[in-house]
C-alpha positions as CSV (number, residue, x, y, z in Angstrom):
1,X,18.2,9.7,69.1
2,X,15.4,9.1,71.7
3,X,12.9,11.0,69.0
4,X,13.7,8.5,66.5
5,X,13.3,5.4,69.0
6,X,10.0,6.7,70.3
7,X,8.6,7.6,66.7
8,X,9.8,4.2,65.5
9,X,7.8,2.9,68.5
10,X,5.1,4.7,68.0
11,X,4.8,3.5,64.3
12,X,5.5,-0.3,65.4
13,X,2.1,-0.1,67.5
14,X,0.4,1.5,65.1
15,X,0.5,-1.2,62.5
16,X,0.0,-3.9,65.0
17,X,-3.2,-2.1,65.8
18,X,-3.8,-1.9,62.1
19,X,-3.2,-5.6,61.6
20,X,-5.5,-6.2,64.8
21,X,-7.9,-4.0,62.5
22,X,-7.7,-5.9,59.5
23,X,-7.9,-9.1,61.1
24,X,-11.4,-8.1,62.6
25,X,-12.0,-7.3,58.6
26,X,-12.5,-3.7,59.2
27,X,-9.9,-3.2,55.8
28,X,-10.8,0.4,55.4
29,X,-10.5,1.5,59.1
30,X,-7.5,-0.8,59.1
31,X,-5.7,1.2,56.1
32,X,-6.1,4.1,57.7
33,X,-4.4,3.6,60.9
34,X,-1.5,2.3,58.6
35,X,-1.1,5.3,57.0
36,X,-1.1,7.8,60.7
37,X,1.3,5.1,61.9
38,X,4.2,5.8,59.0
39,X,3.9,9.8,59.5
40,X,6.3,8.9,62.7
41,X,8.8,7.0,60.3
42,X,8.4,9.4,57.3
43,X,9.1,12.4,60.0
44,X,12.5,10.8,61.1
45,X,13.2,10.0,58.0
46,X,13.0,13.4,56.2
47,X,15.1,15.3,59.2
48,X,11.7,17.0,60.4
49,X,11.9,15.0,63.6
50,X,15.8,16.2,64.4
51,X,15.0,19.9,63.2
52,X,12.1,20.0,65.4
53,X,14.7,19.0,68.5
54,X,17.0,21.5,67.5
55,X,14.5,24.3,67.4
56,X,12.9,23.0,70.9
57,X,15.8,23.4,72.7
58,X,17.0,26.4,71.2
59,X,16.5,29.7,73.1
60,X,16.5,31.8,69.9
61,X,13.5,29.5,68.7
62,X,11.6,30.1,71.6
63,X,12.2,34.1,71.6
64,X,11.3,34.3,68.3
65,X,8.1,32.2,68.9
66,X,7.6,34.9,71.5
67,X,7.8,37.8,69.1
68,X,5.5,36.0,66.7
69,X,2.7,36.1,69.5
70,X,3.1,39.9,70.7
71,X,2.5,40.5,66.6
72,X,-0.6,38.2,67.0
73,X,-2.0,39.6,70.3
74,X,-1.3,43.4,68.2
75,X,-3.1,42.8,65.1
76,X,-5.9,40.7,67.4
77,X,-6.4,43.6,69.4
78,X,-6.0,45.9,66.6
79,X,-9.1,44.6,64.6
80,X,-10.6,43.6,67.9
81,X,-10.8,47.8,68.5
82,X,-11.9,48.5,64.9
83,X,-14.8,46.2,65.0
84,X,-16.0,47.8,68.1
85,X,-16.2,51.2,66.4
86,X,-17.6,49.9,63.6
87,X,-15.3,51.8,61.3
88,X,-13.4,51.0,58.2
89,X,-11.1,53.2,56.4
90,X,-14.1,54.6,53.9
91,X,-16.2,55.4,57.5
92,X,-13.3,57.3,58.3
93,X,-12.4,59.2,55.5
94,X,-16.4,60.1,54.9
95,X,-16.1,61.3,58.5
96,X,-13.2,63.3,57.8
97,X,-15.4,64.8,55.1
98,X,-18.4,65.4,57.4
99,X,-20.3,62.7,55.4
100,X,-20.9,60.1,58.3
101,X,-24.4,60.2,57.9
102,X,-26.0,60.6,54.8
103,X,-24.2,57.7,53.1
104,X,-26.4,55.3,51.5
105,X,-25.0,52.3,49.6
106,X,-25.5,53.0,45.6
107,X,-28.2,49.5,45.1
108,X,-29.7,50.1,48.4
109,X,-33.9,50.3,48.6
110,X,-35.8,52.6,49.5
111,X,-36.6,52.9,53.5
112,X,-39.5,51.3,54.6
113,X,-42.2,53.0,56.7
114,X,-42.0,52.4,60.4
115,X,-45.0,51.0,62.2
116,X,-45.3,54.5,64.0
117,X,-45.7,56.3,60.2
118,X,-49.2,55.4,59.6
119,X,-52.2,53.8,61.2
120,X,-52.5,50.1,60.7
121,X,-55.8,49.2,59.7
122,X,-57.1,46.0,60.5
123,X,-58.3,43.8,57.5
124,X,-62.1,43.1,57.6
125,X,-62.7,39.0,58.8
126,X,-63.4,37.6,55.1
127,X,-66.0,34.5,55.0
128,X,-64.3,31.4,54.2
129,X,-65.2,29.2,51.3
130,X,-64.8,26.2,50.4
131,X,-64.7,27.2,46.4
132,X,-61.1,26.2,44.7
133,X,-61.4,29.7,43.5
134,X,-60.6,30.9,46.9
135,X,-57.7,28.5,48.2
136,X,-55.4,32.1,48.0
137,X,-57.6,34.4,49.7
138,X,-56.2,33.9,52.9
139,X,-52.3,34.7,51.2
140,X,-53.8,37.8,49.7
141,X,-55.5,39.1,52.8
142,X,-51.7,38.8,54.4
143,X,-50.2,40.7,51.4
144,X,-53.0,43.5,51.2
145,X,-52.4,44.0,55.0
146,X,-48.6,44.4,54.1
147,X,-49.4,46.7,51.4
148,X,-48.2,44.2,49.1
């Protein structure tokens, strides 16, 4: 009974803001509040209102809330662990296997040389011109030092 009253009171200032609103011609903004003020109303009205009051105030409710977040807090912690290994059920049955670390990924390219593999030679200073010829030499002088 005192859910329905405050939700009926809530709704009552709700459009009386909302006909504030539309007075100020803000129709859209005005609308809007309209339509969060009758949620109250259409709450009450459906039952949701007197369900939810039955299930606050009910022990059971609140024990089975309970068990609801130990099975949250498990599977957290459970995929929490997993991602700190870095394994998924394929890494583990390729470990079983002995297979850990020679898996490569089927579309995966070929490695790329580390900066230790080879000597990096320094590109010789080329003269800049002014030719429109030449408005790319500076991108090919980067690609050529990438071995592009």
């Amino acid at each position: 009974m005192i859910a329905e009253t405050v939700c009926s009171a809530a709704s009552a200032a709700g459009l009386g803001i909302a006909v504030v609103t539309a007075y100020r011609k803000r129709y859209l903004a005005a609308v809007r509040i309209a339509a969060y003020s009758l949620v109250p109303v259409g709450l009450v009205m459906t039952g949701v209102v007197g369900w939810l009051a039955d299930t606050a105030f009910s022990p059971t409710a609140w024990a089975g809330f309970g068990v609801l977040g130990v099975a949250w807090l498990l599977f957290a912690s459970t995929r929490a662990v997993e991602r700190r290994r870095g394994s998924t059920r394929a890494d583990r049955k390729a470990a079983a296997r002995g297979e850990r670390g020679n898996t490569v990924a089927p579309t995966a390219s070929a490695p790329s040389l580390g900066a230790g593999t080879r000597p990096a030679a320094k590109p010789a200073a080329a003269p800049r011109s002014t030719g429109s010829g030449d408005d790319f030499s500076d991108i090919e002088a980067i690609l050529k030092k990438h071995g592009i």
